[in-house]
PyMOL Python script that loads the backbone (N, CA, C, O; Angstrom):
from pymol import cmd

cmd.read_pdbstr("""\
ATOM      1  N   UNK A   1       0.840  -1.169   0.000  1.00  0.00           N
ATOM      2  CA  UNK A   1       0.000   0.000   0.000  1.00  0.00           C
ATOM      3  C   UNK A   1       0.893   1.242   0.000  1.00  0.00           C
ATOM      4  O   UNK A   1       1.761   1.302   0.871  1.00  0.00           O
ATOM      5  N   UNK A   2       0.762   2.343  -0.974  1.00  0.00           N
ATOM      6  CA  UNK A   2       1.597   3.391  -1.303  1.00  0.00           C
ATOM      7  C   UNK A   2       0.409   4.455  -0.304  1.00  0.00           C
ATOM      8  O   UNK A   2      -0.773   4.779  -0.418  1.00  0.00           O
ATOM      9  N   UNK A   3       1.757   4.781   0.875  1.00  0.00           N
ATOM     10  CA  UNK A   3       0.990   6.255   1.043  1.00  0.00           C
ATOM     11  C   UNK A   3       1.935   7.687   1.094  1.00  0.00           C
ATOM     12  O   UNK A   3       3.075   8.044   1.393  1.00  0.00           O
ATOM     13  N   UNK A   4       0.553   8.287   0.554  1.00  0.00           N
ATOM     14  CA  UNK A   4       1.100   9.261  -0.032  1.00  0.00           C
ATOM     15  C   UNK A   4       0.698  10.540   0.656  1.00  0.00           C
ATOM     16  O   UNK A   4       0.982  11.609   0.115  1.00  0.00           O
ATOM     17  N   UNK A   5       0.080  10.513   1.770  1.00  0.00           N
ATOM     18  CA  UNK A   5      -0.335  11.448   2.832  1.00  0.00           C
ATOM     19  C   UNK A   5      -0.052  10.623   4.152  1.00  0.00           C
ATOM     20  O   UNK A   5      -0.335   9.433   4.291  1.00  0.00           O
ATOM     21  N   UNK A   6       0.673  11.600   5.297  1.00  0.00           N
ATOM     22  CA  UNK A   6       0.342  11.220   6.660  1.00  0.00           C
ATOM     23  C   UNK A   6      -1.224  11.971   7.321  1.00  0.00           C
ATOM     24  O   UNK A   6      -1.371  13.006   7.970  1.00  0.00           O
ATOM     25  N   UNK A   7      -2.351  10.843   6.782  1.00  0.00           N
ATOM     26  CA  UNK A   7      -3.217  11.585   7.599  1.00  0.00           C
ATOM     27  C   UNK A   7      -3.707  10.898   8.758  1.00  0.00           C
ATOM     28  O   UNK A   7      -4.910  10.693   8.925  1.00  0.00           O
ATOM     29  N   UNK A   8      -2.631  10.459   9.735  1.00  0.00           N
ATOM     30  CA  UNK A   8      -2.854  10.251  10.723  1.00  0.00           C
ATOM     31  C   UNK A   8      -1.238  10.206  11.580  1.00  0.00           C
ATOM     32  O   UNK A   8      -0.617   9.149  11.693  1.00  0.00           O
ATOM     33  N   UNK A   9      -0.738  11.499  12.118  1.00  0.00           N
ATOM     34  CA  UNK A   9      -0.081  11.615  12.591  1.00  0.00           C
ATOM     35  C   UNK A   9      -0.210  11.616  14.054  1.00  0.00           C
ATOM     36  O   UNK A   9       0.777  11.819  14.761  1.00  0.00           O
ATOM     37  N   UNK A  10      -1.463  11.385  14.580  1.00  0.00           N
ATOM     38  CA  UNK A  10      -1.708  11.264  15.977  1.00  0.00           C
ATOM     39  C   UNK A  10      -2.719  10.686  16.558  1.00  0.00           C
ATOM     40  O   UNK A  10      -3.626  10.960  15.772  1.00  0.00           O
ATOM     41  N   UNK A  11      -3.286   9.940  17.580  1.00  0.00           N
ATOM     42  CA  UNK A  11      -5.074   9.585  17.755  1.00  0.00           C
ATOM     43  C   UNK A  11      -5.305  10.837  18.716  1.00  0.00           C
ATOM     44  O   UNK A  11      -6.476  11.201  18.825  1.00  0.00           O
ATOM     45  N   UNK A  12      -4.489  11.429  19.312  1.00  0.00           N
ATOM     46  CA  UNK A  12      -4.581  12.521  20.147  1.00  0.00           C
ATOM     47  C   UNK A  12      -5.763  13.670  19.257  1.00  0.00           C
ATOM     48  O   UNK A  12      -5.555  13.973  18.082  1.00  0.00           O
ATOM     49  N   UNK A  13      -6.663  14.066  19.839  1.00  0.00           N
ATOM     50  CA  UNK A  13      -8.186  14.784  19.552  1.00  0.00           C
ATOM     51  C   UNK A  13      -7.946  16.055  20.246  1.00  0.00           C
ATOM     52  O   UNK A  13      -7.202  15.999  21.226  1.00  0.00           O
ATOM     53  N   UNK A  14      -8.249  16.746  20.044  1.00  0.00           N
ATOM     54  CA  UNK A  14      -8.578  18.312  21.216  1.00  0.00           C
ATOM     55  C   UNK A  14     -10.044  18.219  21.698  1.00  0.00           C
ATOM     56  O   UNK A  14     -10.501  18.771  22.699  1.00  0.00           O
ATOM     57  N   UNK A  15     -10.712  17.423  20.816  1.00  0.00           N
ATOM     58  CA  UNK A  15     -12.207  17.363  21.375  1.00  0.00           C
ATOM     59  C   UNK A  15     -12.933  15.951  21.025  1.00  0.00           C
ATOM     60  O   UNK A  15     -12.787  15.353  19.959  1.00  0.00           O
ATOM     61  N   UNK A  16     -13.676  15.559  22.025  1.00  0.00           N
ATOM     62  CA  UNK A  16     -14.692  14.400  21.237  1.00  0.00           C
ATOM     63  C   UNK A  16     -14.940  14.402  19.819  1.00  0.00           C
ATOM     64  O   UNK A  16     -14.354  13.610  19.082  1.00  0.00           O
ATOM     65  N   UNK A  17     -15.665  15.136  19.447  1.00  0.00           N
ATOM     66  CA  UNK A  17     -16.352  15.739  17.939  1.00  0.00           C
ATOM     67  C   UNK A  17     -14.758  15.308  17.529  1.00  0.00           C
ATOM     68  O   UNK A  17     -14.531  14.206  17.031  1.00  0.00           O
ATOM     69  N   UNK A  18     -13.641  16.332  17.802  1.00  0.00           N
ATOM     70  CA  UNK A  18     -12.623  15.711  16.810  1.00  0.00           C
ATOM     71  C   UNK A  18     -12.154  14.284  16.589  1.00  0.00           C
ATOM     72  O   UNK A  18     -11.754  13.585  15.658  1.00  0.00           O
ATOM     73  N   UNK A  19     -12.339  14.210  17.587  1.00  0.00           N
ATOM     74  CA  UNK A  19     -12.337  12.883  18.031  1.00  0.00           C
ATOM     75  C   UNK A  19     -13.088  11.339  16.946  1.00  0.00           C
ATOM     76  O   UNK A  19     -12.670  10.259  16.530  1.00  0.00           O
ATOM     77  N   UNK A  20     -14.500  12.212  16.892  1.00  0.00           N
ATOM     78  CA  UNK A  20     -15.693  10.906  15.946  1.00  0.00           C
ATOM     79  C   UNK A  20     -14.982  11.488  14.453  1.00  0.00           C
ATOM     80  O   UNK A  20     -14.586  10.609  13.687  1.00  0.00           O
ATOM     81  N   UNK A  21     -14.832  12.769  14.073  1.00  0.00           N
ATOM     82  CA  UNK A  21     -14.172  13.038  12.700  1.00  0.00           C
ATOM     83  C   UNK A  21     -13.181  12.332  12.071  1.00  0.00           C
ATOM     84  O   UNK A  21     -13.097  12.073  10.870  1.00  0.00           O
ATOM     85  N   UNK A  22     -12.043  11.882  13.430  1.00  0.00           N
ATOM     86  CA  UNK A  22     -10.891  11.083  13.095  1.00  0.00           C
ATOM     87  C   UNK A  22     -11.581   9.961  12.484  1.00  0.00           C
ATOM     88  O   UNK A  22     -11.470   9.574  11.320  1.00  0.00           O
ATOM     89  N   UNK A  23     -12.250   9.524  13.337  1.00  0.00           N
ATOM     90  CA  UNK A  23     -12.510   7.919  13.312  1.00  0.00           C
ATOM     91  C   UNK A  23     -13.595   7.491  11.715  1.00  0.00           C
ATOM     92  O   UNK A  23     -13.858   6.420  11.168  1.00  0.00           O
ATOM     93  N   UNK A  24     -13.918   8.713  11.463  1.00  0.00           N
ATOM     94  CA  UNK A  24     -14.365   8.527   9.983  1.00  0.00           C
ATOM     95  C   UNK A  24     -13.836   8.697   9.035  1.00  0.00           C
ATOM     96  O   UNK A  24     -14.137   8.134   7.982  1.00  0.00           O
ATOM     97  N   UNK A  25     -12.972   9.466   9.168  1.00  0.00           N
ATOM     98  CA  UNK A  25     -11.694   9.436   8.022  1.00  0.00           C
ATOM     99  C   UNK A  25     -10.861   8.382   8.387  1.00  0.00           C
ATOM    100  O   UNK A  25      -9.785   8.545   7.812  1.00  0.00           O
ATOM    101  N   UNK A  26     -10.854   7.389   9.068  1.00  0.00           N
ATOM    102  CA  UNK A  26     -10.066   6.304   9.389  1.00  0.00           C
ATOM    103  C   UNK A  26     -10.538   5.024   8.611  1.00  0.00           C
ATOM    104  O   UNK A  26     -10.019   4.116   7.963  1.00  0.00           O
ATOM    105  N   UNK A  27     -12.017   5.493   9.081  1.00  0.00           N
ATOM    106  CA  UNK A  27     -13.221   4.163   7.971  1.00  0.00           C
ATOM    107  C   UNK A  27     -12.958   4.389   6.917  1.00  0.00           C
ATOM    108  O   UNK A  27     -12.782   3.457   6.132  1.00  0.00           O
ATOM    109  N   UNK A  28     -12.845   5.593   6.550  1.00  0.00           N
ATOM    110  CA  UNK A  28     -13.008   6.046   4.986  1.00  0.00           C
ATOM    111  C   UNK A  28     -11.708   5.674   4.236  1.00  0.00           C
ATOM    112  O   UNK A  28     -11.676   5.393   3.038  1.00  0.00           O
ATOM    113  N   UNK A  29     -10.919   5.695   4.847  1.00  0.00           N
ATOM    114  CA  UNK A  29      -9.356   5.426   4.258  1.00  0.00           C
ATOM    115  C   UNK A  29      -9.317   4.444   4.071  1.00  0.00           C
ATOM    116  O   UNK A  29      -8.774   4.155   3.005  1.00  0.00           O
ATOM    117  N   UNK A  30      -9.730   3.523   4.752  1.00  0.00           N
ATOM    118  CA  UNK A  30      -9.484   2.049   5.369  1.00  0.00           C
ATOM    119  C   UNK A  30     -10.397   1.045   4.439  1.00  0.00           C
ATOM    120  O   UNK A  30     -10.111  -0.138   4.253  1.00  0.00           O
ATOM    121  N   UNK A  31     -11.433   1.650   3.940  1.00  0.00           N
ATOM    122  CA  UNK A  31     -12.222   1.074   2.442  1.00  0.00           C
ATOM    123  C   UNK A  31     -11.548   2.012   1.490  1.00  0.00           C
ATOM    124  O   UNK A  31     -12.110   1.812   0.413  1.00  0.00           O
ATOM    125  N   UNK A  32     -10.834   2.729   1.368  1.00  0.00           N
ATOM    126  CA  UNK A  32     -10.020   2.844   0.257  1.00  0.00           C
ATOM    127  C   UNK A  32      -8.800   1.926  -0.005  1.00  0.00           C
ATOM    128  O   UNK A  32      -8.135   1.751  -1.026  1.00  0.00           O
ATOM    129  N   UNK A  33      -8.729   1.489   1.017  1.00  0.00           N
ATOM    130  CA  UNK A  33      -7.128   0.731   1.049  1.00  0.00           C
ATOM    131  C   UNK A  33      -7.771  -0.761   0.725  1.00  0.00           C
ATOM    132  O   UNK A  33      -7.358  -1.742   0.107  1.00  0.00           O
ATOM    133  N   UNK A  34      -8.609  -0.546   1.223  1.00  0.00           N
ATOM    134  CA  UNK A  34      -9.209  -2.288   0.350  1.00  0.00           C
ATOM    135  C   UNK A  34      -9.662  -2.325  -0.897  1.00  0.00           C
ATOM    136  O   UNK A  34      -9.478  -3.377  -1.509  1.00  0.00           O
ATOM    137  N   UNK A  35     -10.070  -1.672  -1.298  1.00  0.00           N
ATOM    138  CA  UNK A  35     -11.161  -1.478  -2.703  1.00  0.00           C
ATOM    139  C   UNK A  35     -10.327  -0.308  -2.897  1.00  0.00           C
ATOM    140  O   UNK A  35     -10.529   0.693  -2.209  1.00  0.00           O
ATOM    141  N   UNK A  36      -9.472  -0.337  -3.708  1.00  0.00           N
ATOM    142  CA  UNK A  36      -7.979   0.682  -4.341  1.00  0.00           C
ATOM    143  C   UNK A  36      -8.959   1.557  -5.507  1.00  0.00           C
ATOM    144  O   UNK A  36      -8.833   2.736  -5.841  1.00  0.00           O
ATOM    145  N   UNK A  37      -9.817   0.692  -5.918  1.00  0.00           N
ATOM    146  CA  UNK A  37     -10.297   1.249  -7.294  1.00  0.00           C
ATOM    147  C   UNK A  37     -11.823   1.952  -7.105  1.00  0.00           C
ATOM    148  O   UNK A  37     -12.941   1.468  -6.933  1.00  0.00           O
ATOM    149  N   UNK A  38     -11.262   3.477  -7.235  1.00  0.00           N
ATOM    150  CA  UNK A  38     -11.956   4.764  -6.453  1.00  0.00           C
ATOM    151  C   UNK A  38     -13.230   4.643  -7.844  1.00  0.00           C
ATOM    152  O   UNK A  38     -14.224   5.273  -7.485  1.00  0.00           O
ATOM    153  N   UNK A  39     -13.394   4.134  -9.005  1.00  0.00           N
ATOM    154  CA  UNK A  39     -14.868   4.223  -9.698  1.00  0.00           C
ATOM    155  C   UNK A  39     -15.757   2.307  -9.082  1.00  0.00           C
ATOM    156  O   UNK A  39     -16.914   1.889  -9.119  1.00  0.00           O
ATOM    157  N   UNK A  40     -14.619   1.786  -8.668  1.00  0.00           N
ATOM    158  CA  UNK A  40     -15.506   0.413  -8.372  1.00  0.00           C
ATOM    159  C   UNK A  40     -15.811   0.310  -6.940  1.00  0.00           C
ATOM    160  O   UNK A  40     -16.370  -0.671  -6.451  1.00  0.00           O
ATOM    161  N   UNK A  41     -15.285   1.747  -6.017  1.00  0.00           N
ATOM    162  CA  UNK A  41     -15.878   2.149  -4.819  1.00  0.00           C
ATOM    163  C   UNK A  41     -17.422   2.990  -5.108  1.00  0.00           C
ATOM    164  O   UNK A  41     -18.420   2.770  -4.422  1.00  0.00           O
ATOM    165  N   UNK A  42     -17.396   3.600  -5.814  1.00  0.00           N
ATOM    166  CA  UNK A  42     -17.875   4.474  -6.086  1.00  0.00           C
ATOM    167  C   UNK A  42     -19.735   3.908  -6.980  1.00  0.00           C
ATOM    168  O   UNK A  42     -20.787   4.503  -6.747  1.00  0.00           O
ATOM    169  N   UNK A  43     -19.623   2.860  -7.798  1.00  0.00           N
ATOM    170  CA  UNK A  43     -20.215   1.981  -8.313  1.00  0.00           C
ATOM    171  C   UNK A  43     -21.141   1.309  -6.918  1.00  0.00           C
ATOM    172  O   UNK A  43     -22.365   1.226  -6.820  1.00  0.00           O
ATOM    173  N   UNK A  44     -20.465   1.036  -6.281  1.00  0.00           N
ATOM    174  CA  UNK A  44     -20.527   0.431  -4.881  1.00  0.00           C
ATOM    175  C   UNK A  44     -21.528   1.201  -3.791  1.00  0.00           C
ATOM    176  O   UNK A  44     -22.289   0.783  -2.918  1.00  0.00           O
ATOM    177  N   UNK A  45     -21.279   2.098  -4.112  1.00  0.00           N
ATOM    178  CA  UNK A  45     -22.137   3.212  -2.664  1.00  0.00           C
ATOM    179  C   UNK A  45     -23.389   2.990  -2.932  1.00  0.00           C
ATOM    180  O   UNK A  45     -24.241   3.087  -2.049  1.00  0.00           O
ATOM    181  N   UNK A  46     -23.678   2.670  -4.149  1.00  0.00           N
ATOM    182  CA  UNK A  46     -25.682   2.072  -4.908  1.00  0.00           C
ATOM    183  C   UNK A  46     -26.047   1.163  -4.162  1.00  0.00           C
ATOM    184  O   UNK A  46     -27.260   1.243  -3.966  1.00  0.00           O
ATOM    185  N   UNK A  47     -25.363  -0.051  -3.411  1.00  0.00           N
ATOM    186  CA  UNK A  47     -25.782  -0.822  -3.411  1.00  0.00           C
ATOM    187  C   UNK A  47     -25.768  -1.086  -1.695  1.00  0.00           C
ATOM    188  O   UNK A  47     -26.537  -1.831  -1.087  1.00  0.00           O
ATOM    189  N   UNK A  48     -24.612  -0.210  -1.084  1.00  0.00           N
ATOM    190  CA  UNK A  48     -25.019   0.062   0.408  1.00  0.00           C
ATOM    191  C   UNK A  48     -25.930   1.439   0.996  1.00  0.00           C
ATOM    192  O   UNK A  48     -26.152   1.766   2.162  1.00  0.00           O
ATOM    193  N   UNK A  49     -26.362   2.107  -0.318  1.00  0.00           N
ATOM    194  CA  UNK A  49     -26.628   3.792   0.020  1.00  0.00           C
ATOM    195  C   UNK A  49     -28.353   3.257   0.745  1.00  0.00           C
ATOM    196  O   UNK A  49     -29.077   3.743   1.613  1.00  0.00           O
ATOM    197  N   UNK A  50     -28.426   2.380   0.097  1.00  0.00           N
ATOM    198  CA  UNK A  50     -30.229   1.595   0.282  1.00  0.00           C
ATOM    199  C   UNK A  50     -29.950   0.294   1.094  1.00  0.00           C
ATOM    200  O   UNK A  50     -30.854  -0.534   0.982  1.00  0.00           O
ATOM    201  N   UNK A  51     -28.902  -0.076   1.888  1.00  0.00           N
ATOM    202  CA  UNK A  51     -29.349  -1.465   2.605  1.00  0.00           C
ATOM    203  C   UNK A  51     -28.787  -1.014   3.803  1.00  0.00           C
ATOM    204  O   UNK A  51     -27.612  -0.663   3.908  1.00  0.00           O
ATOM    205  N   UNK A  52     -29.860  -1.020   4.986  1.00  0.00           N
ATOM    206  CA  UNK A  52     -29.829  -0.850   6.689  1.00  0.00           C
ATOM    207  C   UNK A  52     -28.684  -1.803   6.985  1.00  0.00           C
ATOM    208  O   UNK A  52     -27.863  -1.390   7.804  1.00  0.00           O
ATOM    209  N   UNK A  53     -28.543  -2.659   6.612  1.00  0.00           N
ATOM    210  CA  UNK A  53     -27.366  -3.716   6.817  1.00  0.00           C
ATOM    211  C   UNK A  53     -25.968  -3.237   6.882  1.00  0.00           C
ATOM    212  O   UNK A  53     -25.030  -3.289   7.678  1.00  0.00           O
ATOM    213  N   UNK A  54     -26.234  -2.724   5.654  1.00  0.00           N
ATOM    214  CA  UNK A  54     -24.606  -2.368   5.139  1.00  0.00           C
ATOM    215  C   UNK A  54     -24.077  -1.079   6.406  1.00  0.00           C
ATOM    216  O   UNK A  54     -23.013  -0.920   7.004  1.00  0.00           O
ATOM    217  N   UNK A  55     -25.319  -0.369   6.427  1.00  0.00           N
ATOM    218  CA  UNK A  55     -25.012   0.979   6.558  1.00  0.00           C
ATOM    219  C   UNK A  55     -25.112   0.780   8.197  1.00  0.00           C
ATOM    220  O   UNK A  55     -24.859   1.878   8.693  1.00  0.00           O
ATOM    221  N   UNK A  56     -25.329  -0.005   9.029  1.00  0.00           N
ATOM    222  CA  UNK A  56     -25.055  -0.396  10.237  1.00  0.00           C
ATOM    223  C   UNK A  56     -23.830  -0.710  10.488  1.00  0.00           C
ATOM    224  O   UNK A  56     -23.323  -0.410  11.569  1.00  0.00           O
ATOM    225  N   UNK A  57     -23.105  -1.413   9.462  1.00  0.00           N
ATOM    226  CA  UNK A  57     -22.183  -2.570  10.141  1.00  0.00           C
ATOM    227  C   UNK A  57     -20.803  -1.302   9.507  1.00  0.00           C
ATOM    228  O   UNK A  57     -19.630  -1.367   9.874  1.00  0.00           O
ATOM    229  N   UNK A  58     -21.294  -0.366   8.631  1.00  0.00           N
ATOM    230  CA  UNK A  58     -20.153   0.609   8.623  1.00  0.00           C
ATOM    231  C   UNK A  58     -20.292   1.920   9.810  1.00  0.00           C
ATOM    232  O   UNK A  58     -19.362   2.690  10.050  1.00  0.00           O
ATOM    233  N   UNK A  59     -21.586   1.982  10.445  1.00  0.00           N
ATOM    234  CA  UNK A  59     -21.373   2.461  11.626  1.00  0.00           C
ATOM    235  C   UNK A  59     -20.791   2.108  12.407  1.00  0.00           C
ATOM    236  O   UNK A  59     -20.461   2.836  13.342  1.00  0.00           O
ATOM    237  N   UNK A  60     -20.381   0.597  12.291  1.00  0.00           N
ATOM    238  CA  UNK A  60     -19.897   0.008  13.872  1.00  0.00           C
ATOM    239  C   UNK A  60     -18.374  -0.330  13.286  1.00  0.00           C
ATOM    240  O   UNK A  60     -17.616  -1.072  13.911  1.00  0.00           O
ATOM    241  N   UNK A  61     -18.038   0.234  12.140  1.00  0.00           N
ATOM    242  CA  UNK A  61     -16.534   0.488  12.228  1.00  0.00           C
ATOM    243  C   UNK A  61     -15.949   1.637  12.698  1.00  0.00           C
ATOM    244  O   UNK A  61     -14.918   1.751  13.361  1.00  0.00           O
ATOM    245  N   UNK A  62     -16.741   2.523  12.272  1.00  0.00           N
ATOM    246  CA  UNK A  62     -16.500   4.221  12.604  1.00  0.00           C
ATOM    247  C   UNK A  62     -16.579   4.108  14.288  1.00  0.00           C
ATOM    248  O   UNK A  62     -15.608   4.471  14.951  1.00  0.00           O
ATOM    249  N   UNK A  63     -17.525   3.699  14.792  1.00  0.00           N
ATOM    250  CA  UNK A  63     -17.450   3.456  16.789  1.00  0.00           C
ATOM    251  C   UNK A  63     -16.385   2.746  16.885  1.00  0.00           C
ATOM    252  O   UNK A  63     -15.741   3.069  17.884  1.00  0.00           O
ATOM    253  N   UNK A  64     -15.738   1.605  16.056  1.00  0.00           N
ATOM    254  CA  UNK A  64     -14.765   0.712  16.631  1.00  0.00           C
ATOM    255  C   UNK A  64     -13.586   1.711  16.353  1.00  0.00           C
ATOM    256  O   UNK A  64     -12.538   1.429  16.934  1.00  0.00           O
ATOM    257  N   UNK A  65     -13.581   2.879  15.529  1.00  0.00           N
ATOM    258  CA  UNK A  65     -12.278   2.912  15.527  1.00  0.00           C
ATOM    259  C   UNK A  65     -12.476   4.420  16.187  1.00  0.00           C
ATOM    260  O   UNK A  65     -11.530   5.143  15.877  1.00  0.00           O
ATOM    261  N   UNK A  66     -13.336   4.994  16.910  1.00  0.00           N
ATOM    262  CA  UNK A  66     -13.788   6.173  17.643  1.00  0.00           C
ATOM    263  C   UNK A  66     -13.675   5.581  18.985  1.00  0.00           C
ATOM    264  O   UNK A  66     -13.162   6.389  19.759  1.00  0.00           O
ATOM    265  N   UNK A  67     -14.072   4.078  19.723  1.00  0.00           N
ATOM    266  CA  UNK A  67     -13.343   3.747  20.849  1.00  0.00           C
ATOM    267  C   UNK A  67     -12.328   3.542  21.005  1.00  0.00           C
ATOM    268  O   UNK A  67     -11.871   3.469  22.146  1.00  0.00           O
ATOM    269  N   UNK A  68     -11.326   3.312  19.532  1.00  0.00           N
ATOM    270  CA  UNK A  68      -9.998   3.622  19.909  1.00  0.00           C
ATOM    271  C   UNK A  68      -9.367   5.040  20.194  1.00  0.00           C
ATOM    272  O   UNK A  68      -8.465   5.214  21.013  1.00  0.00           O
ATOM    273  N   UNK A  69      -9.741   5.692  19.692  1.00  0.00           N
ATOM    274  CA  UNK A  69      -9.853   7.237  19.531  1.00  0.00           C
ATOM    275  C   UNK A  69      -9.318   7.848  21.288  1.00  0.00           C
ATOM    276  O   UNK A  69      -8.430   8.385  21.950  1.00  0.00           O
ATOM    277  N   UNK A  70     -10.878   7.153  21.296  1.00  0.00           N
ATOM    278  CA  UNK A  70     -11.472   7.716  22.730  1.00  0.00           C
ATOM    279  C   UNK A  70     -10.254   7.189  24.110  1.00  0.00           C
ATOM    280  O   UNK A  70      -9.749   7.775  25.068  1.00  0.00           O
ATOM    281  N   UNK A  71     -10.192   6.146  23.689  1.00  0.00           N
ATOM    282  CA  UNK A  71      -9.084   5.215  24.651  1.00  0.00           C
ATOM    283  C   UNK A  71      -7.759   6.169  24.984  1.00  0.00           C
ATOM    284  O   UNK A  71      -7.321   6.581  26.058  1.00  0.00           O
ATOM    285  N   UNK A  72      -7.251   6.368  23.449  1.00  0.00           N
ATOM    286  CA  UNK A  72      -6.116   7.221  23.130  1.00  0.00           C
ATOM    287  C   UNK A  72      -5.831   8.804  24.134  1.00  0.00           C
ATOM    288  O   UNK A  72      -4.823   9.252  24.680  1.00  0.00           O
ATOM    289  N   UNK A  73      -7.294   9.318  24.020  1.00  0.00           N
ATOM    290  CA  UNK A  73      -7.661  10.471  24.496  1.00  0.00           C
ATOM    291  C   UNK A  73      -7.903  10.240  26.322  1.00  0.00           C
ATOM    292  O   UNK A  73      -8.467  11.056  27.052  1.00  0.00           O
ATOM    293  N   UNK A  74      -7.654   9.687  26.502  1.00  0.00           N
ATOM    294  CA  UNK A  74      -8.231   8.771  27.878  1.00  0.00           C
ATOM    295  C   UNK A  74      -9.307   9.647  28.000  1.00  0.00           C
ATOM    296  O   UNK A  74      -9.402  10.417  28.956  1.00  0.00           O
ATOM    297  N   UNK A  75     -10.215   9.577  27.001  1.00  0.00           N
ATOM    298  CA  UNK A  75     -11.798   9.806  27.012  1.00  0.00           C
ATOM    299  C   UNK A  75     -11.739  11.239  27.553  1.00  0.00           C
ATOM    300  O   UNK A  75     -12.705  11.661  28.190  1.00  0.00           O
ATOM    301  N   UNK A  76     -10.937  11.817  27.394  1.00  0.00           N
ATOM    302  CA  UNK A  76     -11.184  13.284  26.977  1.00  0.00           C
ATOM    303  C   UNK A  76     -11.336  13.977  28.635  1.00  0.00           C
ATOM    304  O   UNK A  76     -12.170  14.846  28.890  1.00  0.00           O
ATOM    305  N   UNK A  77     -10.305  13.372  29.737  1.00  0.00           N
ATOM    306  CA  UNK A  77     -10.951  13.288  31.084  1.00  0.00           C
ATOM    307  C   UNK A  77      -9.715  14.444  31.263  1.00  0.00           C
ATOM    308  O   UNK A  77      -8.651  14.177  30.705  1.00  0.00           O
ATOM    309  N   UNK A  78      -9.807  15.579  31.938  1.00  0.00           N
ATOM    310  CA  UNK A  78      -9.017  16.499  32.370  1.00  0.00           C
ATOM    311  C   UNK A  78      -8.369  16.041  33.961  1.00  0.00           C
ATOM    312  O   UNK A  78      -7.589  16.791  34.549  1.00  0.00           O
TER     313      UNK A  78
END
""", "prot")
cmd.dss("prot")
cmd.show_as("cartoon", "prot")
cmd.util.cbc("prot")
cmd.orient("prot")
């Protein structure tokens, strides 16, 4: 895998909210890095844009990788 951006130089957040933002650009990267081919991703969004299924189980990547987040942040506790 060629990368060509560091966009993740830290899990460290200044805020929750920054915090859930990370963790979706983490999902989002992370089905790019599997499915490389950005029109046969793209082809693709038809067929999860309409199924509760799909669109659940990519919520519960975005939380899985927002409780890592959160962990990182030791939950944002002063």
């Amino acid at each position: 895998m060629e990368h060509s951006e560091n966009y993740l130089p830290s899990l460290i957040t200044a805020t929750p909210m920054e915090g859930r933002e990370l963790a979706i650009k983490l999902a989002s990267k992370s089905i790019a890095a599997i499915q490389t081919d950005a029109e046969v991703r793209k082809k693709l969004r038809q067929a999860y844009a309409h199924d509760t299924a799909q669109l659940i189980a990519s919520a519960q990547v975005i939380a899985t990788e927002f409780q890592t987040i959160a962990a990182a942040n030791n939950y944002w506790k002063k």
